[in-house]
Wavefront OBJ file of the C-alpha trace (Angstrom):
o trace
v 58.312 78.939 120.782
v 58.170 75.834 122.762
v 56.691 73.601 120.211
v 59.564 75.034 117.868
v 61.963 74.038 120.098
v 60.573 70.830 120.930
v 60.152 69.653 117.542
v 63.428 70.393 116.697
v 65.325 68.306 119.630
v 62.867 65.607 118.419
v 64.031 65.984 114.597
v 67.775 65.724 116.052
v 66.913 63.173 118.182
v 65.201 61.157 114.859
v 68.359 61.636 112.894
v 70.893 60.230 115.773
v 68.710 57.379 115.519
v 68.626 56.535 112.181
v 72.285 57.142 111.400
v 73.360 55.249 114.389
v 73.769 51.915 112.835
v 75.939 53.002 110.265
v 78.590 54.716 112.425
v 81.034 52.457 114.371
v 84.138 52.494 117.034
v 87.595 51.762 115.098
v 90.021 49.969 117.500
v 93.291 51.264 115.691
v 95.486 53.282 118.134
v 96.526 52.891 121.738
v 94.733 55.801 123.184
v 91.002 56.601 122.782
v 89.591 54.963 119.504
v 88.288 56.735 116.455
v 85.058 56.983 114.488
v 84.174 55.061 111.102
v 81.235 55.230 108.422
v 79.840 51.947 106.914
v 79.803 52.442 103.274
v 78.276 49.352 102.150
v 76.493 46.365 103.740
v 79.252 43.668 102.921
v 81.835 45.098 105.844
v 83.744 48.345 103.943
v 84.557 50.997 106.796
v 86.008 53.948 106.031
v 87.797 56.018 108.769
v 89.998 58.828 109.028
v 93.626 57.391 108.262
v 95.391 59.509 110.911
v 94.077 57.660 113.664
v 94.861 54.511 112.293
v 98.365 54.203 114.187
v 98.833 50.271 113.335
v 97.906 48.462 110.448
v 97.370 44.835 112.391
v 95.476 43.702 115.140
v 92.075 46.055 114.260
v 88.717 45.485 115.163
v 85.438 47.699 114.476
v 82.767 48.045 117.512
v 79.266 48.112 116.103
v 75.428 49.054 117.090
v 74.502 46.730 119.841
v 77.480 46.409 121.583
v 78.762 44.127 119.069
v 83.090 43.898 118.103
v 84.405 42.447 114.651
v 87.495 41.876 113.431
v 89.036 44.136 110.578
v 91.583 44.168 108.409
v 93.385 47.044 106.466
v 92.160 47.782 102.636
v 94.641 50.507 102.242
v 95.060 53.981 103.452
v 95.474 57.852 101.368
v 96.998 59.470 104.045
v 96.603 62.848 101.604
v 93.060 62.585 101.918
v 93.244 61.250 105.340
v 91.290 58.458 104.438
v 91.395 54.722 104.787
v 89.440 51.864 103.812
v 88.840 48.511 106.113
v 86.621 45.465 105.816
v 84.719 44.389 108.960
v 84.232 40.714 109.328
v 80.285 40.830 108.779
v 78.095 41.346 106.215
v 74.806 42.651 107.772
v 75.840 46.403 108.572
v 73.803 49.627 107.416
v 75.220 51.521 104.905
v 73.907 55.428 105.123
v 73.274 57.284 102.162
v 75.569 60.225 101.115
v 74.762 63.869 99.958
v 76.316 65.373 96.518
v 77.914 68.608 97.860
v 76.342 70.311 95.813
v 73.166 69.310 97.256
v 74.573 71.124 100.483
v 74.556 74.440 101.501
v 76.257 77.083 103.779
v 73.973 77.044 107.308
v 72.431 73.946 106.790
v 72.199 72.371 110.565
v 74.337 69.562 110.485
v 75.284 66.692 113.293
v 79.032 65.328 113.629
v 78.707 61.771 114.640
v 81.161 59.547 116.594
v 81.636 56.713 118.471
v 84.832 56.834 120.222
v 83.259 54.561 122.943
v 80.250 51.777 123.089
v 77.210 55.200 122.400
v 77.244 57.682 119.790
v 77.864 60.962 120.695
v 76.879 63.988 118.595
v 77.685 67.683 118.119
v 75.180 70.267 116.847
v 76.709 73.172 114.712
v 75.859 74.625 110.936
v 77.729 73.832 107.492
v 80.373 77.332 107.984
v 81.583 77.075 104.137
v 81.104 75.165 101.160
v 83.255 75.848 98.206
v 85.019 74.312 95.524
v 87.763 71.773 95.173
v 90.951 72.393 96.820
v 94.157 70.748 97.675
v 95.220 69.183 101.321
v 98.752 70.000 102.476
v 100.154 66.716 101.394
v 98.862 67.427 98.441
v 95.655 65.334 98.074
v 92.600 66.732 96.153
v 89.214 67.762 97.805
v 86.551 68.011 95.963
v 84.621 69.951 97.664
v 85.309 72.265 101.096
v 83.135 71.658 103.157
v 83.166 73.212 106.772
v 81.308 72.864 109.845
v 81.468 74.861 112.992
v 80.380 71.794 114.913
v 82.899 70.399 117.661
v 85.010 67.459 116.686
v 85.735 66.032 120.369
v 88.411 63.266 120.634
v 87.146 59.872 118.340
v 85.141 62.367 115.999
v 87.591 61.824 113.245
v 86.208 59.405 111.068
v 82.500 59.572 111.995
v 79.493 61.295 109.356
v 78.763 64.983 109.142
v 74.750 64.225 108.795
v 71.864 66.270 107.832
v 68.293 66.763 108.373
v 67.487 64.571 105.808
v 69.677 62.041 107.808
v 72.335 61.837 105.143
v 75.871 62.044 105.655
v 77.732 65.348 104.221
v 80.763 63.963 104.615
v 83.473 62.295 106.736
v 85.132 64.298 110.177
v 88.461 65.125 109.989
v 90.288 67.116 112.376
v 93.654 66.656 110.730
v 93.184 68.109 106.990
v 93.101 71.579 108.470
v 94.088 72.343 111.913
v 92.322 74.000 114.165
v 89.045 73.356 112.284
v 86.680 70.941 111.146
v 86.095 69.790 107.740
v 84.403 66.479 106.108
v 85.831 64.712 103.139
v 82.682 64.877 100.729
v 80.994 61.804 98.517
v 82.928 62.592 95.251
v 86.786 62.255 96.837
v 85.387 59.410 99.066
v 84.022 57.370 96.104
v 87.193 57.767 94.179
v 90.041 56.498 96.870
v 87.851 53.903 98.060
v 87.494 52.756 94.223
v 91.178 53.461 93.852
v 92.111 50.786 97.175
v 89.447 48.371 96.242
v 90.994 47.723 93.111
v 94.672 47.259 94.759
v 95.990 50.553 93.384
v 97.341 53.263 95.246
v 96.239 57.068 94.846
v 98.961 58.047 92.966
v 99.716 61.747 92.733
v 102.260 63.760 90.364
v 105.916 64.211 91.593
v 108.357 66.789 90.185
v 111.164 67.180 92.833
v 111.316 70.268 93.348
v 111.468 72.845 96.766
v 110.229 76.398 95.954
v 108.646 79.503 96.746
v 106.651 81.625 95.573
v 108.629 85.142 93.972
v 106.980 88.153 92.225
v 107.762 88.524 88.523
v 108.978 91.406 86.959
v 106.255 93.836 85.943
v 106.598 92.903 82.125
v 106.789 89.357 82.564
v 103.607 90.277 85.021
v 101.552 92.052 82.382
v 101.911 89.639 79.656
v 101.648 86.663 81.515
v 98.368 88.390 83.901
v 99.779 87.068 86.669
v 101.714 88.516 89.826
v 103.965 85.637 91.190
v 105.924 82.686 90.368
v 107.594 79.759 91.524
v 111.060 79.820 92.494
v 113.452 76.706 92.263
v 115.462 76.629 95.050
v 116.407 72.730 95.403
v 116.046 69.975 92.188
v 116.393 66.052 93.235
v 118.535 64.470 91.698
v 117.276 61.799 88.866
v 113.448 63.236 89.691
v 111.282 63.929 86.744
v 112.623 67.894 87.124
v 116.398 67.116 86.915
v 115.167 64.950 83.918
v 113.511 67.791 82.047
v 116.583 69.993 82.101
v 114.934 72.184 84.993
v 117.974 73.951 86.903
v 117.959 75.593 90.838
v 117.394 79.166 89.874
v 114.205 78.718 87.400
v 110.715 80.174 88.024
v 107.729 77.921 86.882
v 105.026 80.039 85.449
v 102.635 77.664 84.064
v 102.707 73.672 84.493
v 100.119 71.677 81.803
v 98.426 75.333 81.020
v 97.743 76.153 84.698
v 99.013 79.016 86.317
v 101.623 78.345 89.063
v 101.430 81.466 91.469
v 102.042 79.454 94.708
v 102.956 76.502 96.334
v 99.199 75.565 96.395
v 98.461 75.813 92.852
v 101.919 73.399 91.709
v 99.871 70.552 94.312
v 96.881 70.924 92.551
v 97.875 70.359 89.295
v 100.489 67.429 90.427
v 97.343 65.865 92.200
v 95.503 63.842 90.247
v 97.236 60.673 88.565
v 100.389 61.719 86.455
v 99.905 60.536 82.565
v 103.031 58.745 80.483
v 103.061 62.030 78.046
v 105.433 64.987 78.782
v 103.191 68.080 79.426
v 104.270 71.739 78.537
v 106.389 73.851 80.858
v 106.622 77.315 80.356
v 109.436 78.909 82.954
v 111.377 82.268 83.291
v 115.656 81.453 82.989
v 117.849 84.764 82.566
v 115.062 87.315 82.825
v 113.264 85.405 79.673
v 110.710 83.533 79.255
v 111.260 80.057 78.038
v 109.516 76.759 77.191
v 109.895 73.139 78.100
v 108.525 70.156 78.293
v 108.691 67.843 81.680
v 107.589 64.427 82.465
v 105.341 64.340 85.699
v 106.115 61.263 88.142
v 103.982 59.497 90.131
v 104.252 59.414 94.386
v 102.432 57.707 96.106
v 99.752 58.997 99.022
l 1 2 3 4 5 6 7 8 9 10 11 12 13 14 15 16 17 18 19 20 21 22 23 24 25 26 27 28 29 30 31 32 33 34 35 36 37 38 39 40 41 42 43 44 45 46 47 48 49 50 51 52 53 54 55 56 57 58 59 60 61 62 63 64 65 66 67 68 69 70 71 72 73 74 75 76 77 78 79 80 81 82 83 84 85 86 87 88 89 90 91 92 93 94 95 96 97 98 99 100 101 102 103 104 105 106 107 108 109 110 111 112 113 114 115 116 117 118 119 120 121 122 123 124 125 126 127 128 129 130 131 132 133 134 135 136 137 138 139 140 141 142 143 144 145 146 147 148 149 150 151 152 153 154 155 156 157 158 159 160 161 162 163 164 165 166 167 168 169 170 171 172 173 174 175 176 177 178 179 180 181 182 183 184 185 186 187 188 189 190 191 192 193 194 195 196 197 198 199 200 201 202 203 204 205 206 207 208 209 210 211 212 213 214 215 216 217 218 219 220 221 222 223 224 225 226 227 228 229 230 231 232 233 234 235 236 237 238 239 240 241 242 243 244 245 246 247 248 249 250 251 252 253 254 255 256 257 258 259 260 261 262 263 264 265 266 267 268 269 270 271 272 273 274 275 276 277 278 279 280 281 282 283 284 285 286 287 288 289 290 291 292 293 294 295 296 297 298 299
C-alpha cells in the first residue's frame, strides 16, 4: 500500500512541476492577487475577469521570481474571462484537454499562484455535462466541476490532470459556492473573439419575466409545462420593436422551447444575426405568432 501511495504523491508531485511554468500571479486588484494560464508563448494570459478590479497599471509574476508588465486585451465578464498580453515572449504555454476527453472522478489538481510558489489542491472532476448558460448569460460549453478547494488567488489558475493537461480555467464566481473551470472550447472562442478587437456579443430582447404554467391545452399541444411571462418591455428594445406587449407569454424563441428564465439566455447567447427569427407567444388565451429581431449586448 505504501508503494501505491508513494507513487502517487510522486505522480502529483511530477505534474506540479511540469505545469508550473505555465501558471502565473496576476497583479490586478488591491487585495491578494489572482491566478492566470499562459495560453501561448508570445505573452497571452488569460485570467478570471472578476478579479481583474482595474484595467491599468497590471503586471503578471512568472516562474523564477520574475514580474512583467501587462496590458488589458479585453474582458467577457459572462464567461468570467479575460485576456492580457505579458511583456515577454519566452513563456510556456500548457496544453489543454477537449472535455470530452474528461471524465467524472478523474483526479484533478487546481493550480494557483496568488503569491511568488504555486500552490495546489487535490480533489476529483464532481460532474461533467453539457453546455449550459452562466447567470449573465454567457455560454459554457461544457460543465465541468471539481470538488477541489479554490483558496483565495485560485481563480484564474488550470484545473490539470494526470496527463498534466489543463481541464480548464478556476472560477469561483460562475457558480457560487462551488468550483467550476471554463473548458478549451468557450476559452478558444472569447479569446479569438478579443484578439480580433470584437466583443462577445450576446442577444438582447428587453424583456423581465418569469416563468408561468400554461393552461393544460396549450400544455398538451405545445409538450411543454411552463412559459415565460412578460412582466416589463424596454422601451425602443428589439421586444417593444416586434410588437411584444407586458402581459405576453413566450413559448418558443428561434424553435427553442422557452420554459424558464434559463432557457430565453441560452438561446439569446450566442451572437444575434441581422434576420428576424420566429416567435411563437400565447396573447388572450391563444396562441399566436411573431416575428422579433434579436439585439446584440455586449458581455
Amino acid at each position: 500500500m505504501s508503494d501505491v501511495l508513494q507513487a502517487v504523491s510522486a505522480a502529483l508531485v511530477e505534474t506540479v512541476a511540469a505545469a508550473e511554468a505555465g501558471v502565473v500571479r496576476v497583479e490586478g486588484r488591491r487585495r491578494l492577487p489572482s491566478s492566470g494560464i499562459v495560453w501561448s508563448a508570445d505573452g497571452l494570459i488569460v485570467t478570471s475577469n472578476h478579479a481583474l478590479e482595474r484595467e491599468q497599471d497590471l503586471s503578471v509574476g512568472l516562474a523564477g521570481d520574475r514580474r512583467v508588465a501587462a496590458s488589458l486585451i479585453g474582458r467577457d465578464p459572462a464567461t468570467d474571462l479575460a485576456l492580457l498580453r505579458a511583456e515577454a515572449a519566452d513563456l510556456t504555454a500548457l496544453p489543454w484537454v477537449e472535455p470530452d476527453e474528461a471524465a467524472v472522478g478523474a483526479l484533478v489538481l487546481a493550480l494557483g499562484r496568488p503569491g511568488h510558489k504555486v500552490l495546489a489542491t487535490l480533489g476529483i472532476l464532481s460532474s461533467v455535462d453539457a453546455a449550459w448558460t452562466t447567470r449573465a448569460g454567457g455560454q459554457i460549453d461544457h460543465y465541468l466541476q471539481t470538488d477541489a478547494v479554490m483558496y483565495p488567488g485560485f481563480s484564474g489558475g488550470p484545473l490539470v490532470d494526470g496527463e498534466q493537461r489543463v481541464v480548464g480555467m478556476n472560477s469561483s464566481a460562475l457558480v457560487p459556492g462551488l468550483g467550476v473551470a471554463v473548458p478549451a472550447p468557450t476559452v478558444r472562442r472569447v479569446v479569438t473573439a478579443l484578439l480580433s478587437g470584437r466583443r462577445v456579443a450576446r442577444g438582447y430582447l428587453g424583456v423581465t419575466a418569469q416563468a408561468v404554467p400554461l393552461p393544460e391545452a396549450l400544455a398538451q399541444r405545445l409538450g411543454q409545462t411552463h412559459g415565460l411571462l412578460l412582466t416589463h418591455i424596454e422601451p425602443r428594445s428589439p421586444a417593444d420593436q416586434g410588437r411584444l406587449v407586458q402581459g405576453d407569454t413566450l413559448v418558443q424563441l428561434d424553435g427553442q422551447p422557452l420554459r424558464d428564465l434559463r432557457d430565453l439566455q441560452t438561446v439569446l447567447g450566442g451572437e444575434p444575426g441581422p434576420a428576424p427569427v420566429p416567435l411563437t407567444l400565447v396573447r388572450g388565451g391563444s396562441l399566436r405568432e411573431a416575428t422579433v429581431t434579436i439585439g446584440e449586448r455586449a458581455g
